[in-house]
C-alpha positions in Angstrom: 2.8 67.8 0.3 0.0 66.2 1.1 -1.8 65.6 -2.4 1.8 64.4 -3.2 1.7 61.5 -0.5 -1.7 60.6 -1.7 -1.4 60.6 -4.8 1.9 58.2 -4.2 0.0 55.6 -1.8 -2.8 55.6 -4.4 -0.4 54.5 -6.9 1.0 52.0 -4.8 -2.3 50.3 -3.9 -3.0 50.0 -8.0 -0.3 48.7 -9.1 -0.4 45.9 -6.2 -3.9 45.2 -6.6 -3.0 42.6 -9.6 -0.7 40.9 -7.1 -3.0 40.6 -4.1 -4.5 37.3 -4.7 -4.3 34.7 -2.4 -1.0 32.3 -2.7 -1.6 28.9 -1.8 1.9 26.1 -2.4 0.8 22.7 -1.2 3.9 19.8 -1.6 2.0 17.5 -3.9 2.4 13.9 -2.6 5.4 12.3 -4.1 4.5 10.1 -7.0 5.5 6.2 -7.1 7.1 4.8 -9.9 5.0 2.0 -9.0 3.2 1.8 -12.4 6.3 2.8 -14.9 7.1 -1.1 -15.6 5.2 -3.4 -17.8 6.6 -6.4 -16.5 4.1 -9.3 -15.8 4.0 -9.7 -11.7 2.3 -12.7 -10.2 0.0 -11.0 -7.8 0.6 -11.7 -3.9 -1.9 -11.7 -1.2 -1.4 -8.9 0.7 -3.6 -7.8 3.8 -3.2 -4.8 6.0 -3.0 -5.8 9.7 -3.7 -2.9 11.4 -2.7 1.1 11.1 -2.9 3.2 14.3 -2.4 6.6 15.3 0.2 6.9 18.0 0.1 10.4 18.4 -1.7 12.7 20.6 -2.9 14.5 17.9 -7.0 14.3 18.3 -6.9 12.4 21.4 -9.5 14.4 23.4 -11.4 13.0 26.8 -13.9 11.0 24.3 -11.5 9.8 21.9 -11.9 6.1 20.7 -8.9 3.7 19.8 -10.8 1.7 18.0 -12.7 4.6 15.4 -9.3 6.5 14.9 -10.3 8.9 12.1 -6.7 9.3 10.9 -5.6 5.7 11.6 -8.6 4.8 9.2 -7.4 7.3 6.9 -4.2 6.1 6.3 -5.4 2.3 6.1 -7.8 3.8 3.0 -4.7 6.1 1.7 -1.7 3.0 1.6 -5.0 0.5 0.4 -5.4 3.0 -2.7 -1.8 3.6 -3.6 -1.2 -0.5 -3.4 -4.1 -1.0 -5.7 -3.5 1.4 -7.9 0.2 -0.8 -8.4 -2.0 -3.5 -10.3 0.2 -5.7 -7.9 -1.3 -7.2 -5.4 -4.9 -8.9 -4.6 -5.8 -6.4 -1.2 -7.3 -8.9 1.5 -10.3 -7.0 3.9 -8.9 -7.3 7.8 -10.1 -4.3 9.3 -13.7 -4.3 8.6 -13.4 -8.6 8.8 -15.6 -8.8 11.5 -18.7 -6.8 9.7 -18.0 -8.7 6.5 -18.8 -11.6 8.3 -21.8 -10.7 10.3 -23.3 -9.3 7.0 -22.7 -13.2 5.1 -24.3 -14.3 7.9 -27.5 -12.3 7.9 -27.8 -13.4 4.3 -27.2 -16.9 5.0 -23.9 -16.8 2.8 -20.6 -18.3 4.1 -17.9 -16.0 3.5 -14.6 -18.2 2.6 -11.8 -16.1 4.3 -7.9 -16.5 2.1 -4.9 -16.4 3.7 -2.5 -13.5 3.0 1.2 -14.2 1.9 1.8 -10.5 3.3 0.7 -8.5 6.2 1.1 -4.8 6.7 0.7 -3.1 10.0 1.6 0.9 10.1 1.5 3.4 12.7 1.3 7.3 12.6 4.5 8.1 14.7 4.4 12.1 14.1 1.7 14.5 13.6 2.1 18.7 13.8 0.9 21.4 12.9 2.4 24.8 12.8 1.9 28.6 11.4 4.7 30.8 10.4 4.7 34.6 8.8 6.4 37.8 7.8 4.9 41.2 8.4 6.6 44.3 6.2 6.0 47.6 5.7 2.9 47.0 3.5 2.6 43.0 3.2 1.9 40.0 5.4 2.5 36.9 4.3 1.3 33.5 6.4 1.9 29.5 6.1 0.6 26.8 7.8 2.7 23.6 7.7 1.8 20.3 8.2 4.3 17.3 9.1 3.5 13.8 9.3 5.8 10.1 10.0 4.4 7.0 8.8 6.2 4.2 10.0 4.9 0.5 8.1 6.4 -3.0 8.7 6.3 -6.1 6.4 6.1 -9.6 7.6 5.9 -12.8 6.0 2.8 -14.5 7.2 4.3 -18.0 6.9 7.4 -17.2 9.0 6.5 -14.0 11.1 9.3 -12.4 10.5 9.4 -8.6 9.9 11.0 -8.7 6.3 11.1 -4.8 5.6 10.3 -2.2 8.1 10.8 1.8 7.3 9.8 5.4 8.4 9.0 8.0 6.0 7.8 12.1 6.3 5.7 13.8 4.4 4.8 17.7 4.8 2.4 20.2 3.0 2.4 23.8 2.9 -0.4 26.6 2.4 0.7 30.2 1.8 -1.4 33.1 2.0 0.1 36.9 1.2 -2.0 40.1 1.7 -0.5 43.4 0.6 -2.3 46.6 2.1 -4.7 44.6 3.5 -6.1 42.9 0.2 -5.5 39.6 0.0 -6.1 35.7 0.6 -6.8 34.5 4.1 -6.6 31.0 5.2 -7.8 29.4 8.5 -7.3 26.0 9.1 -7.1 23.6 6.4 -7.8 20.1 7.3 -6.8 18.6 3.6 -2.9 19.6 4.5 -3.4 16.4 7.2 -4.8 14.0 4.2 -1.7 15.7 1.6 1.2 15.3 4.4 0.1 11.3 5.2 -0.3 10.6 1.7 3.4 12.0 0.9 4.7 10.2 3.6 3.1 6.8 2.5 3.5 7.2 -1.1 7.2 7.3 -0.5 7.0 3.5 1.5 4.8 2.0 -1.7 7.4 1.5 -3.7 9.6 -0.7 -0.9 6.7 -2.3 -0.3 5.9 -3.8 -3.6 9.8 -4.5 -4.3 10.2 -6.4 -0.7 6.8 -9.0 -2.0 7.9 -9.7 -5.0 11.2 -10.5 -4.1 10.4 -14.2 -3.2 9.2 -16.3 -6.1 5.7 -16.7 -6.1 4.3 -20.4 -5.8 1.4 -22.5 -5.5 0.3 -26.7 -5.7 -0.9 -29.1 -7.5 -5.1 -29.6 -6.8 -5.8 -32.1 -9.2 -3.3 -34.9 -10.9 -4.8 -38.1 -13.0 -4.9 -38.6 -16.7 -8.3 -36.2 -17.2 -6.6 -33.2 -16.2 -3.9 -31.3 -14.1 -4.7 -28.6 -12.0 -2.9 -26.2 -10.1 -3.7 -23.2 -7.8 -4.2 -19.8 -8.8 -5.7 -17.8 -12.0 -6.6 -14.9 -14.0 -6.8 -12.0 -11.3 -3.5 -13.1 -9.8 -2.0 -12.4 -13.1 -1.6 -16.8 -14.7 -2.1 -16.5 -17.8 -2.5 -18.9 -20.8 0.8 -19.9 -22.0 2.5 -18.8 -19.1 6.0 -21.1 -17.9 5.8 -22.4 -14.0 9.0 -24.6 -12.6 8.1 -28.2 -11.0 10.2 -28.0 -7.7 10.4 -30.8 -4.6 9.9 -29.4 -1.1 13.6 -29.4 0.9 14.4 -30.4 3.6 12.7 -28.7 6.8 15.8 -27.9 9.5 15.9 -25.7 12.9 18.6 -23.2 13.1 19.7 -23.2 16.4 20.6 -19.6 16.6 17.2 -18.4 15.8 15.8 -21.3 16.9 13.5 -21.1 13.3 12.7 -23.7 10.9 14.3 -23.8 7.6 12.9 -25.0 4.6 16.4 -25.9 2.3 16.0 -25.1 -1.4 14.3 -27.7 -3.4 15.0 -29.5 -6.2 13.1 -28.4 -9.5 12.2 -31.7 -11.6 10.3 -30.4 -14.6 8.3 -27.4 -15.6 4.2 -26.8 -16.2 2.6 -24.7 -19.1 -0.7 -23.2 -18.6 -3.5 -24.2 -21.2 -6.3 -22.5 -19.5 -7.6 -21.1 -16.4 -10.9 -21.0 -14.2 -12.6 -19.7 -11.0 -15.1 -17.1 -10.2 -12.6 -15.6 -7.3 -9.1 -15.9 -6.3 -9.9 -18.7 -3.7 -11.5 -20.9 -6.4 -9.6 -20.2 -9.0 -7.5 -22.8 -10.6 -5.3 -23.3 -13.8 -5.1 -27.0 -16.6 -1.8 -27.4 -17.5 0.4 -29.8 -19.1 3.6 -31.3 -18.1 6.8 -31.6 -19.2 6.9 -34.7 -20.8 10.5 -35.9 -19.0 8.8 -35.2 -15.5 8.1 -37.9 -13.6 5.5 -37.0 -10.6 4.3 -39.1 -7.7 0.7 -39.0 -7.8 0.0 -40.2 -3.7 3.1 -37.5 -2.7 1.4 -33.8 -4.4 1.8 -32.4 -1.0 5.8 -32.9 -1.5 5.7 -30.5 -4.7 4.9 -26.8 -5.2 4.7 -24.8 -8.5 6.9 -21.8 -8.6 7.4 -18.5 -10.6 10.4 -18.5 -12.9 12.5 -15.4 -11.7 
């Protein structure tokens, strides 16, 4: 009776040998259809204000607010997935203050741009748990990780929060033994960097849709009979050829509920086509182009006109 149970347990362990490997199921960030369209975007300036961790999550006795690891890693994880759109010229704010001091220790001025956009984005959420089943003969473990990314957009030139949204992002690791052969997992830290990245990754998308809404625009630098120039070239996506309306500034209004001024629509008067383009960077970078031949501009008034994308 014996030999018999042996012999049956021996079998067992055989035929779940090929099975006792290690199991691991991580929730792969969600991908952004952020770079499925090939529809030319005029690049915005975007800059990323600030992103925090307000959690308790790693907030020991000699934690430091201002060297958050996991607020820095999120900055560096939305910075990446915004690039990676091909949308948007990405403006330095958190490490401002080191750019500067290096210019200055080699006695370069560093010209700073103004953003169109700013981002600021907290870590609202952050756990970490383990779950398992035990049977008769296997074990079978997970660690979870859940994260909530909240993000707010505001136009710089009026202040106002124009999108704000939360989003969650989790990832799993799963190891199974079976008679005591098997995987086994102790703590993971990449589950952190796959759970903010999901959560993130699903805000991208609103992000670039809520900054390109607006029409982009830009002014006249130069206007005599040698040349016309306007603001803006190659890396924010004006190229040769390219179409811009010719608009007059409205009218500038408060609204007394809000107690906000109100640029009214303007007027567009003629349109500009771009012969070439110039500038080493996207501060100095500038466009020639040529005028409708109807429009009629008033050289001592450029402040009163703008250049805008044709939507």
């Amino acid at each position: 009776m014996k030999t018999k149970l042996v012999m049956v347990m021996c079998a067992f362990f055989i035929c779940h040998m090929t099975y006792a490997q290690r199991k691991v199921e991580v929730v792969e960030p969600v991908q952004s259809n952020i770079s499925a369209s090939n529809e030319k975007v005029i690049k915005r300036k975007v800059a990323i204000g600030r992103f925090s961790n307000e959690t308790q999550y790693a907030k020991g006795i000699f934690y430091d607010k201002e060297n958050d690891p996991m607020g820095k890693q999120a900055l560096d994880i939305l910075s990446a997935k915004l690039a990676a759109s091909g949308k948007f010229l990405l403006l330095e704010r958190s490490d401002l203050a080191t750019l500067l001091e290096e210019a200055k220790k080699g006695d370069n001025s560093l010209a700073t741009v103004g953003a169109d956009y700013m981002i600021i984005g907290s870590i609202t959420e952050f756990g970490r748990k383990n779950t398992g089943k035990s049977g008769v003969f296997s074990t079978t473990k997970t660690q979870t990780v859940e994260a909530a990314v909240v993000i707010r957009l505001v136009d710089v030139s009026t202040g106002l929060i124009i999108y704000s949204d939360e989003a969650k992002g989790t990832a799993d690791l799963t190891t199974k033994t079976t008679m005591g052969v098997g995987g086994r997992a102790d703590y993971d830290a990449t589950l952190s960097d796959k759970a903010i990245s999901e959560a993130i990754g699903q805000l991208v998308e609103n992000i670039i849709n809520k900054c390109t809404d607006k029409p982009w625009r830009t002014y006249f630098l130069s206007y005599d009979n040698e040349a016309v120039l306007i603001g803006g070239g190659a890396s924010q996506g004006v190229d040769v050829g390219a179409t811009f309306n010719i608009k007059t500034k409205g009218k500038s209004v408060k609204n007394p509920q809000t107690g906000l001024m109100i640029e009214l629509p303007g007027k567009t008067i003629g349109t500009v086509k771009v012969i070439s383009t110039g500038g080493d960077t996207p501060e100095t970078e500038y466009s020639f182009v040529e005028v409708s031949p109807s429009t009629t501009i008033d050289t001592e008034k450029l402040g009163e006109y703008f250049i805008e994308e044709m939507k």
